[in-house]
N, C-alpha and C positions, 0 to 999 in steps of 0.2 A: 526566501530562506525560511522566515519561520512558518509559511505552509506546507514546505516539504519537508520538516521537523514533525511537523502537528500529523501528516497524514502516517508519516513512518511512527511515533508512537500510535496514533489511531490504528492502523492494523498489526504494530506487535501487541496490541492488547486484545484484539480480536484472537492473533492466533495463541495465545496464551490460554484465554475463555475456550476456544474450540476444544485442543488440549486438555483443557481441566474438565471440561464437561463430557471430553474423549468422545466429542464425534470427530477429533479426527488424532491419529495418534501422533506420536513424538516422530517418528520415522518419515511417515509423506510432512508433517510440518518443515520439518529442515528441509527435505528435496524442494519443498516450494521456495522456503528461505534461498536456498541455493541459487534456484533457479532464477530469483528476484536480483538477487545478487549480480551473478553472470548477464544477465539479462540486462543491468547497467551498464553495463559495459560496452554494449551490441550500440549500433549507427542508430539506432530504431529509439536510443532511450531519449533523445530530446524530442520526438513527437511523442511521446508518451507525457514527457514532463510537460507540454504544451497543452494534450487532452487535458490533463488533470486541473492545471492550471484554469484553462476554459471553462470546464467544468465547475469548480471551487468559483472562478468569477460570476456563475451563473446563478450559483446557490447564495452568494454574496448581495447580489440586486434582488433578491426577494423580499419582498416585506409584507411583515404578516401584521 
């Protein structure tokens, strides 16, 4: 729970920054928003929450 907290703030702050630095505007931002949205919703979102999952665990066993 708090890594899919942590990644949904991590990219509203991203699309926020894109936005403000208007490489991309308010308009395609919400369609993405949207699309992210709906997109949850789809059979497909628990392999998704698993990539990322896998993912984040792999960046986690790194040590520098």
């Amino acid at each position: 729970m708090a890594l899919s907290i942590s990644v949904v703030l991590l990219l509203g702050v991203v699309v926020v920054l894109l936005i403000r630095s208007k490489t991309v505007k308010a308009g395609p931002a919400i369609v993405c928003v949207l699309f992210g949205f709906f997109l949850a919703s789809t059979s497909i979102a628990p392999s998704i929450n698993r990539f990322v999952a896998s993912i984040a665990g792999a960046v986690g066993r790194i040590r520098f």
